[in-house]
C-alpha positions, 0 to 999 in steps of 0.5 A: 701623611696628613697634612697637618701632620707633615706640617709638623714633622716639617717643623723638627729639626734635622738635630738628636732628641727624643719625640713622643706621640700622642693620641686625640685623647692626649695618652702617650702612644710611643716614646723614641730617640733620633739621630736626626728627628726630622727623617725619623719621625717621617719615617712613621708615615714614609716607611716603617721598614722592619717596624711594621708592627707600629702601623696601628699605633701610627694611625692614631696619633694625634700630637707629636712633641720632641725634645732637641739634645746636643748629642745622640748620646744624650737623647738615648740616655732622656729616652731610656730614663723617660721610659723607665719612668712610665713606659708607654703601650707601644714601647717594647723595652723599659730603659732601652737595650744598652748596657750603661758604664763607667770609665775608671781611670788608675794612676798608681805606678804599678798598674796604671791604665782605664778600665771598664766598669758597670757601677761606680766605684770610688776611684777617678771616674768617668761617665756614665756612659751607655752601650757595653760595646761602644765604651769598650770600643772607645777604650781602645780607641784611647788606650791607641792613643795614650797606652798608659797601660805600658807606662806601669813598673809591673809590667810582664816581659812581653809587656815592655816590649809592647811598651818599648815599641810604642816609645813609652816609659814610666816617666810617662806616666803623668803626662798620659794620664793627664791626657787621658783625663783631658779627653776624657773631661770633654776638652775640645783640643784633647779631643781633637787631638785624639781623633787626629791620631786615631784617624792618622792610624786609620788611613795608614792601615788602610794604606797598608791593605789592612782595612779590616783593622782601619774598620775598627779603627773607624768604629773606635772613632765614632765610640770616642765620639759617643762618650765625648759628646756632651750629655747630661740627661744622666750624670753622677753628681745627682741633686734634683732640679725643675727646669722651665722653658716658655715660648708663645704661651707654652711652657715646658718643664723637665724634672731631674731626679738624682742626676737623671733627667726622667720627666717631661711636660708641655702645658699652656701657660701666660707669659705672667705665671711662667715667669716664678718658673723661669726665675727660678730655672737654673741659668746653665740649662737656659738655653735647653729649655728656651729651644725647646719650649720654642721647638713645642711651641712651633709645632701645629698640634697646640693650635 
């Protein structure tokens, strides 16, 4: 790796987001999301692995720039928006490969329950959410811990039996949905609570030498991770906003169109121009922006 360019991967920092290559001629090269950006975008000059395909691209970028997300969640939905905005020469797929939903929460006395679906509808909704497989993994997870689903007066008969053996009646019904829409709005004791649950069932499968059961259980864990980490690149309530951050003569701006945050641009920029910008910037994204903006303006490629 060149020096200069280890300098700056050296700068990222071990957190989620979204980086972006650029060549000498500052074209975009390539736009991807990390668990972690710093070993990822090492991983560029250390080891391609099955990504051999990007060596040519790898060797002629110029610039690294990155965006730090609070969640990995998060940066895959920035990834799959800024794609589908204007996908680069060396990205592959527009949007990304997952599949997005919603949660729908039914509170009727007859079939209550949370069920998936690909679009929103009206109704007590949740997300959206991206990947097929781990909304439903984490509606399990949840259904696990709070079965509304049994707590229905249309219940089948092998359905009050499940229901009476998980202790769970129609008078329930309130109360699981009230628990259900905690963790499901992100409030950090109900979702602690879940994961205790969730991995109290794990241990004890595992206990029991069911441990191909304990592995879905693990998997429904970090799915009710996935959908309770904060994320909001992509939100139902759409509206559109300008979003400044500035730090050592760089300032950075994200765009969000209809709920989706879908742009990203870094430009120099004094201090006395950025100031309208940043007035004017919504207080709650403050501290997305000024991280950023300072992650820009620390990395070696605006000397």
């Amino acid at each position: 790796m060149a020096a200069l360019m280890r300098s700056d991967v050296g700068r990222l920092p071990s957190a989620p987001g979204v980086y972006r290559f650029r060549d000498a001629g500052g074209r975009v090269l390539y736009i991807g999301r990390a668990t972690a950006l710093r070993s990822r975008v090492a991983s560029y000059w250390l080891n391609l692995g099955d990504r051999r395909h990007l060596a040519r691209m790898v060797r002629s970028v110029a610039r690294i720039e990155a965006v730090a997300c609070d969640s990995v969640h998060e940066a895959s939905w920035l990834e799959r928006n800024l794609l589908e905005e204007r996908m680069p020469r060396w990205n592959r797929t527009p949007g990304g490969q997952e599949v997005p939903g919603y949660l729908l929460l039914d509170a009727t006395a007859r079939t209550p329950g949370l069920r998936m679906t690909h679009r929103p509808v009206p109704g007590r909704l949740f997300g959206p959410y991206l990947g097929g497989a781990k909304i439903r993994q984490a509606l399990s997870a949840l259904h696990r811990v709070h079965p509304l689903a049994y707590a229905g007066n249309g219940l089948t008969g092998a359905e009050r039996d499940l229901a009476a053996k998980r202790g769970v009646q129609s008078a329930d019904r309130e109360a699981l949905v009230a628990a259900l829409e905690a963790v499901l709005g992100r409030e950090p004791a109900a979702v602690a609570h879940a994961r205790a649950e969730l991995e109290r069932a794990r241990d004890q499968a595992a206990a029991e030498l069911a441990f191909e059961r304990a592995g879905r259980i693990q998997d429904e864990i970090r799915a009710l991770e996935w959908i309770t980490a904060r994320q909001r690149a992509t939100t139902r309530e759409g509206g559109d906003l300008a979003i400044h951050g500035w730090a050592d003569g760089l300032l950075v701006s994200f765009t969000i169109r209809e709920g989706r945050l879908c742009e990203w641009t870094q430009r120099r920029c004094s201090q006395q121009v950025a100031a309208q910008r940043l007035a004017d910037s919504p207080p709650a994204w403050a501290g997305f922006a000024q991280q950023n903006a300072e992650l820009a303006a620390a990395l070696g490629t605006w000397r």
